[in-house]
C-alpha positions as CSV (number, residue, x, y, z in Angstrom):
1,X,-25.5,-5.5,14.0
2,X,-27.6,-3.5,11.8
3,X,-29.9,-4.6,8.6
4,X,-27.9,-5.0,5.6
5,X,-28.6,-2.1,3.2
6,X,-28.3,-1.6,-0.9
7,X,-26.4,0.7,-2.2
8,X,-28.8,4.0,-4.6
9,X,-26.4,5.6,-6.8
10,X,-28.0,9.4,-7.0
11,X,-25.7,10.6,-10.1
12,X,-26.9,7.6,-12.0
13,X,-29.9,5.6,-11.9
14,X,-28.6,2.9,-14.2
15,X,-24.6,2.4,-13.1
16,X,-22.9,-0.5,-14.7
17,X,-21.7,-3.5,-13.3
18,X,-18.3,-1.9,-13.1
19,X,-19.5,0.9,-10.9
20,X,-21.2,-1.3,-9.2
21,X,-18.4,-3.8,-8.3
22,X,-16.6,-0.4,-7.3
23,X,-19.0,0.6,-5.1
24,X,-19.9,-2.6,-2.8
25,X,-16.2,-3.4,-2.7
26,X,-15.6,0.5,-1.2
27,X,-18.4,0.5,0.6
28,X,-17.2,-3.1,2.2
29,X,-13.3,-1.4,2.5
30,X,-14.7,1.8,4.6
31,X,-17.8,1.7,6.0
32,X,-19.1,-2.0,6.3
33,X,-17.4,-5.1,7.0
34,X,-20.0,-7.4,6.1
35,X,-18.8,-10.4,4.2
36,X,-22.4,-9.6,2.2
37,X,-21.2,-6.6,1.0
38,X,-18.0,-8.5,-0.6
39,X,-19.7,-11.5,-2.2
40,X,-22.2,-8.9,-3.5
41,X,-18.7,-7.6,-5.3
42,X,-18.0,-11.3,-6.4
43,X,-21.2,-12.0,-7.8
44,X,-21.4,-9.5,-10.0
45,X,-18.3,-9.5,-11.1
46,X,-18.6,-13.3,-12.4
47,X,-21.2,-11.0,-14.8
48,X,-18.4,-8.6,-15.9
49,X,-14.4,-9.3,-15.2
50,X,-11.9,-7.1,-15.6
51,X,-8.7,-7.3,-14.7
52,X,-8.9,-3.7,-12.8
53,X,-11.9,-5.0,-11.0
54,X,-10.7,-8.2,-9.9
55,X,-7.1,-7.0,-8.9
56,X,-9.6,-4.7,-6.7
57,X,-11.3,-7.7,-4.8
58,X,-8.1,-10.0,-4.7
59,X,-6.1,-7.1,-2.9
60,X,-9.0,-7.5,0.0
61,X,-9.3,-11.4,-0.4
62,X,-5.5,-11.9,-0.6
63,X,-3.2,-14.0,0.2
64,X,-1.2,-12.0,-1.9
65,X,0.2,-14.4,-4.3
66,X,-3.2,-15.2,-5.9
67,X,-2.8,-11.5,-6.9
68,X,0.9,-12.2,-8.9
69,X,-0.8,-15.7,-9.8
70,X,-3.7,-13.7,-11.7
71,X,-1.7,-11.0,-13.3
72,X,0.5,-13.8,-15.2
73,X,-2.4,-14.3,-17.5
74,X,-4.2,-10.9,-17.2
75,X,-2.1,-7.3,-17.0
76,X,-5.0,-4.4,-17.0
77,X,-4.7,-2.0,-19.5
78,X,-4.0,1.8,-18.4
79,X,-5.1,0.9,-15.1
80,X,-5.3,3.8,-12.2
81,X,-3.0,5.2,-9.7
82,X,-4.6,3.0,-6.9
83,X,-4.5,-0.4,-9.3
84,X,-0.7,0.4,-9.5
85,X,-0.3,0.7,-6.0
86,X,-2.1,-2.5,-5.5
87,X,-0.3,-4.5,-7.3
88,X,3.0,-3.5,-6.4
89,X,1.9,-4.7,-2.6
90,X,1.1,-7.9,-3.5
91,X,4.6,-7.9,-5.3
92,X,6.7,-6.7,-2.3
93,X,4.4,-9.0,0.1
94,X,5.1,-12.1,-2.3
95,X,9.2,-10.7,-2.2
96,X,9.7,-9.6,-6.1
97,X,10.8,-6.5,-5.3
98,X,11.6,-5.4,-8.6
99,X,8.3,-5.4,-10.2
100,X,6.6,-4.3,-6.8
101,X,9.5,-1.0,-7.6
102,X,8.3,-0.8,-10.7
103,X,4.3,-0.7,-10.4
104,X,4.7,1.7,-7.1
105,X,7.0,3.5,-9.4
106,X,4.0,3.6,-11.8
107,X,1.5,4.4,-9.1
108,X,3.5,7.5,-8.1
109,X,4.2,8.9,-12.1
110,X,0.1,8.7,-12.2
111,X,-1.0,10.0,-8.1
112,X,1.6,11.6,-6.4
113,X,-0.7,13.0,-3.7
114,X,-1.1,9.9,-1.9
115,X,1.5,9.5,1.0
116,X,1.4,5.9,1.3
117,X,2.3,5.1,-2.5
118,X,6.0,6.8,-1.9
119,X,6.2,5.6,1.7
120,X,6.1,2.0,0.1
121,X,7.9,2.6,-2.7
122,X,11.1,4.1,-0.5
123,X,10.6,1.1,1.5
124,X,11.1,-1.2,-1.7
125,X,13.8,0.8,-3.1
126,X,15.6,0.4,0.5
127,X,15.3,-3.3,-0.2
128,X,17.2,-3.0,-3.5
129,X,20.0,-1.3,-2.0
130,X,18.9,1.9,-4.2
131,X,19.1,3.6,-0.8
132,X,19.9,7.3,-2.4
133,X,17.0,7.3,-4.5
134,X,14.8,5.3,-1.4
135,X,16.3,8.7,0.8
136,X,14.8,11.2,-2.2
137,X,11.3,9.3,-2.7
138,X,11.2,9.3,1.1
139,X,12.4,12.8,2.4
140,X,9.7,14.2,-0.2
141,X,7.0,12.6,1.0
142,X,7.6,13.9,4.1
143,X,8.5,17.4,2.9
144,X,4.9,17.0,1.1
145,X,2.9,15.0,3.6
146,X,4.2,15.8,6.6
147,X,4.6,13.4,9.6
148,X,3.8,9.4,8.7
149,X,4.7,6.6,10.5
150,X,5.8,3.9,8.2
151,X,7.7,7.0,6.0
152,X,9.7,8.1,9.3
153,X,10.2,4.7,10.4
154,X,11.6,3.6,6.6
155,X,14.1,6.5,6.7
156,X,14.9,5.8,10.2
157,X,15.7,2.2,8.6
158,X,18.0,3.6,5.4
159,X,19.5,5.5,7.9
160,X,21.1,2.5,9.6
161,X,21.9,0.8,6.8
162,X,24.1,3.9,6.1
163,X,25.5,4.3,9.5
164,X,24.3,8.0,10.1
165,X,22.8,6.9,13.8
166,X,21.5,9.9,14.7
167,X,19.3,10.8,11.7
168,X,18.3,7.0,12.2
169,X,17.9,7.6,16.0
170,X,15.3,10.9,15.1
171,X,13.1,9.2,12.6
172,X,12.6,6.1,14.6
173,X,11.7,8.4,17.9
174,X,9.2,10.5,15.4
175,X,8.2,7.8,14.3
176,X,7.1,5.7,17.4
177,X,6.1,9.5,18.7
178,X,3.1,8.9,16.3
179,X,2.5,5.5,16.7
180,X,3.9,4.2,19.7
181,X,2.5,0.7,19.3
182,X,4.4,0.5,15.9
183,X,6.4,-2.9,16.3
184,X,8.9,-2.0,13.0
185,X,9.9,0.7,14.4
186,X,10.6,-0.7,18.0
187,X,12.6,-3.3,16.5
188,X,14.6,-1.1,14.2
189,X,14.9,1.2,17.5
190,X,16.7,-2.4,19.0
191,X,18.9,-2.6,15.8
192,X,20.2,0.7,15.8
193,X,21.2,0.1,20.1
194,X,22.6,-3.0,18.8
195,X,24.4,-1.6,16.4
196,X,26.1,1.5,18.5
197,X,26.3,-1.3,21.0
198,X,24.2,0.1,23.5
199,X,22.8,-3.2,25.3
């Protein structure tokens, strides 16, 4: 592999520690996988914590719980769209379904051009049983979007539950059409055969 490089911010010659933080962390995230990159992040942020900033590095560290651990003691203030989202995945992965609703609910009010915020929120809301609202957040997204995966696979899913087979049958086909390697929807393919008692 390459030398490891610094990062030059052209806009400013002088960015905080905050933009800083920002910047290896997404640079790490997108371009770099270099755990030097990361503990770049970590170091300076020992220098200037925020809650926005660290709920940024624990959503790469994870496990996800150390994410709900943190924000017992430490809820950012007006945080972002992408902060939102964040936190309500470390939520739904750690099963509290009703706050990871409620912070993906959050992420949506503040960014509602980002696909994969309402594709997790529907699948949240599916697991609260609020299945006509997890239908709406879900059936826009793809009216806005177009074609995703996890979205079409999700209402593929509500569909089940609610026994209309062949919307559920179309979804999970368009679905695994897109991403035919995509293991949810396979199995949720197997569920709805099981269920129509197709063997």
């Amino acid at each position: 592999s390459g030398n490891v490089i610094g990062l030059y911010s052209v806009n400013n010659k002088n960015p905080d520690h905050g933009t800083l933080i920002q910047a290896y962390l997404t640079y790490h995230e997108q371009f770099a996988q270099l755990p030097i990159y990361h503990k770049k992040a970590q170091a300076l942020l020992a220098e200037n914590d925020t809650p926005i900033l660290r709920i940024h590095l624990l959503y790469k560290k994870q496990p996800w719980n150390t994410t709900t651990e943190y924000l017992k003691q430490h809820t950012p203030e007006n945080p972002d769209a992408v902060t939102c989202y964040r936190i309500g995945k470390a939520f739904s992965h750690t099963r509290d379904v009703k706050n990871a609703v409620n912070w993906l609910q959050l992420a949506v009010v503040k960014d509602d051009t980002y696909f994969e915020y309402k594709s997790e929120l529907g699948s949240n809301l599916i697991k609260m049983n609020r299945l006509a609202e997890a239908e709406d957040v879900l059936l826009k997204s793809i009216n806005q979007f177009g074609e995703y995966g996890p979205s079409l696979n999700n209402l593929g899913f509500l569909y089940i539950q609610t026994r209309q087979y062949a919307k559920a049958k179309k979804y999970l086909e368009e679905s695994l059409r897109l991403d035919p390697d995509n293991m949810n929807a396979k199995e949720n393919l197997v569920l709805l055969y099981y269920q129509l008692g197709d063997t």
